[in-house]
N, C-alpha and C positions, 0 to 999 in steps of 0.2 A: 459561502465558500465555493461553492459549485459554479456560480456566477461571478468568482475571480479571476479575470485571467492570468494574474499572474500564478494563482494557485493552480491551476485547470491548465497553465501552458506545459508542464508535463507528463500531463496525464492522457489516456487515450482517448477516455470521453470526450465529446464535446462541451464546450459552456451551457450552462443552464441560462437562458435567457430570458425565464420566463417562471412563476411559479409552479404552471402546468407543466413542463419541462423536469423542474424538481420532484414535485408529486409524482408522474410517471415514472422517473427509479425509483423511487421509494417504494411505489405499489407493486415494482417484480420485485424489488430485493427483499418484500414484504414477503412478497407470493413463494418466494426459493430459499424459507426461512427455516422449514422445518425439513427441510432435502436432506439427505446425509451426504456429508461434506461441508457443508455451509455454514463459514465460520465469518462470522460481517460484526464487528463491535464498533462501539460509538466510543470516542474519546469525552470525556466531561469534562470540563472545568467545574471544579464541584463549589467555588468559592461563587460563583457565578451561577451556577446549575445552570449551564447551558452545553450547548454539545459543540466542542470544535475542531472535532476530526472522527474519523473513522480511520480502524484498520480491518484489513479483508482478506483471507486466500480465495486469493483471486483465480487457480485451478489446481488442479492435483497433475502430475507431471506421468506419464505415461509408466515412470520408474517409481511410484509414489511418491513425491516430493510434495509438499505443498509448494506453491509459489505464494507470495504476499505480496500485498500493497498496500500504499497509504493516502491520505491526504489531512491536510493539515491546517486551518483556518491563518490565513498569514503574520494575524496578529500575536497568534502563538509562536514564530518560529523563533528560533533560537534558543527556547527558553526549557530543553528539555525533556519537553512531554511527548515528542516521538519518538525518543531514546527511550524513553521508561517507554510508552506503549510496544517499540521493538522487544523490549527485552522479556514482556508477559507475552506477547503472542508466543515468543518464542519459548519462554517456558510451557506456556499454556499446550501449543505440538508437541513438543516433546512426552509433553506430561499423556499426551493421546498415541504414544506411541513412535511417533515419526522418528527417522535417526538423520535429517538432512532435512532443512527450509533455503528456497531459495530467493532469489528476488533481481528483479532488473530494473534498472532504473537509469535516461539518460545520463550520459555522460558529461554534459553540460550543467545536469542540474547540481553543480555542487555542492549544495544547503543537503539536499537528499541521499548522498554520495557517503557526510561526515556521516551524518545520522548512523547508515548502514555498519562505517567502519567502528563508530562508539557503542553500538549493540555487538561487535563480536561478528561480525560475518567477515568473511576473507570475499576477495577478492579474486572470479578468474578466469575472467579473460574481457577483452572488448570485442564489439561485433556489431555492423550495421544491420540493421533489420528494417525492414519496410515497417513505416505508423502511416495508417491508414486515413487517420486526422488528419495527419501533414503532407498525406499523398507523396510523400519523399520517402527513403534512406536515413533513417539515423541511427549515430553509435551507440549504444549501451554498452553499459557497464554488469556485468554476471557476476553476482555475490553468490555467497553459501554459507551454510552455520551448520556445522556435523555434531549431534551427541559424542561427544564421550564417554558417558557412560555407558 
């Protein structure tokens, strides 16, 4: 997955190139496991017992917000299991208290885009923002999910 680019093309990381590449996040996101705050879950394909995504809050937002993010083995897409993993992170925050998740996610990638809108985040607003990968400017898309309870 990490060594797909078309999976990896919207994400900030770089490609894993290598398995040493893959090993070393593995061994920080091993290392920043037990931090508070640190919420990193594996997606399963349980028919398969293999792993083929991850979901992460990726940081907490100076106003406490978690942000999230995802990625998603390609050969899974379309088939649901981001929507269902959206929709438990996001019970899963809430259930920890949070009253607002947020998430960004280009604007291009529209595979990523539905996903967002079929878990219940709204949409709001767009904004270019420098990605560091791409050494450019590009637009994202700002979602949000409020408790109401």
């Amino acid at each position: 997955m990490g060594s797909d680019e078309d999976v990896t093309r919207f994400l900030t990381f770089p490609i894993h190139k290598t398995k040493e590449d893959t090993k070393k996040i593995l061994d920080i996101w091993l290392s920043k496991y037990n931090e508070k705050g640190t919420n990193r879950f594996a997606i399963e394909n349980k028919k398969a017992s293999e792993v083929i995504g991850m979901i992460v809050v990726v940081k907490i937002t100076p106003e406490r917000h978690p942000e999230i993010g995802y990625v998603l083995s390609k050969k899974f897409w379309g088939m649901g299991y981001m929507t269902e993993a959206c929709k438990a992170m996001v019970n899963y925050l809430f259930g920890l208290g949070y009253k607002k998740i947020l998430i960004r996610i280009m604007t291009e990638n529209t595979g990523a885009n539905k996903v967002i809108e079929k878990g219940g985040f709204s949409f709001i607003k767009m904004k270019k923002v420098y990605c560091e990968k791409l050494d450019r400017n590009v637009p994202l898309n700002f979602y949000e999910i409020v408790n109401k309870n």
